[in-house]
C-alpha positions as CSV (number, residue, x, y, z in Angstrom):
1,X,-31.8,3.3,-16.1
2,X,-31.1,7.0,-15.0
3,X,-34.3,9.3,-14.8
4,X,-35.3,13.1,-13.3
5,X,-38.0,15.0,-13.2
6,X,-38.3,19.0,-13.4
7,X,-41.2,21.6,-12.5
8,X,-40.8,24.9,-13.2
9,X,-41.4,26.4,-10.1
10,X,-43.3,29.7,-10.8
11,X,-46.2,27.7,-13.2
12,X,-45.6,24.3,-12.2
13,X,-44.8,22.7,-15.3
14,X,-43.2,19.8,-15.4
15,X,-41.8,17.2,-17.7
16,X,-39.5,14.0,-17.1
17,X,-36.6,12.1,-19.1
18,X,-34.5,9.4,-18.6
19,X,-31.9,7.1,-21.0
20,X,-31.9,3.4,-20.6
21,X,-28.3,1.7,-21.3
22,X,-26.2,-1.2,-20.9
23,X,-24.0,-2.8,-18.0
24,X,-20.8,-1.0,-20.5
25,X,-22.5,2.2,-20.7
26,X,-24.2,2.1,-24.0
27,X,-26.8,3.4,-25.1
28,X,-29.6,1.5,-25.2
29,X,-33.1,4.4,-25.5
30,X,-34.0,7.9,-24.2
31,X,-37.3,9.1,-23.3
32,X,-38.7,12.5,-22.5
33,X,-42.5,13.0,-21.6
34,X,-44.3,16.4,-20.7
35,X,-46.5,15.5,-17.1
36,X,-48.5,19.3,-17.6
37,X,-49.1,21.0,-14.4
38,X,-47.9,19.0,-11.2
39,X,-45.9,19.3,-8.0
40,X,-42.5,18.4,-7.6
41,X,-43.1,15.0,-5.4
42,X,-45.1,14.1,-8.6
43,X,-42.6,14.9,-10.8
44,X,-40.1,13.0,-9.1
45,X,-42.1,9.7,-8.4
């Protein structure tokens, strides 16, 4: 599973997104979620 999170430095909004796939690369889902108003170590746990 590959995921990142990114905050928007100058209003600290952030969301997060990530796509699940198999061992041969396919795809498998995607996911995107909006966290609101955090810091960038919350973003990226």
């Amino acid at each position: 599973m590959y995921k990142d999170g990114v905050v928007k430095v100058d209003s600290c909004f952030a969301t997060v997104g990530g796509v699940m796939r198999y061992w041969n690369r396919k795809w498998i889902l995607g996911f995107n979620q909006c966290l609101g108003t955090c810091s960038v170590l919350e973003a990226e746990l």
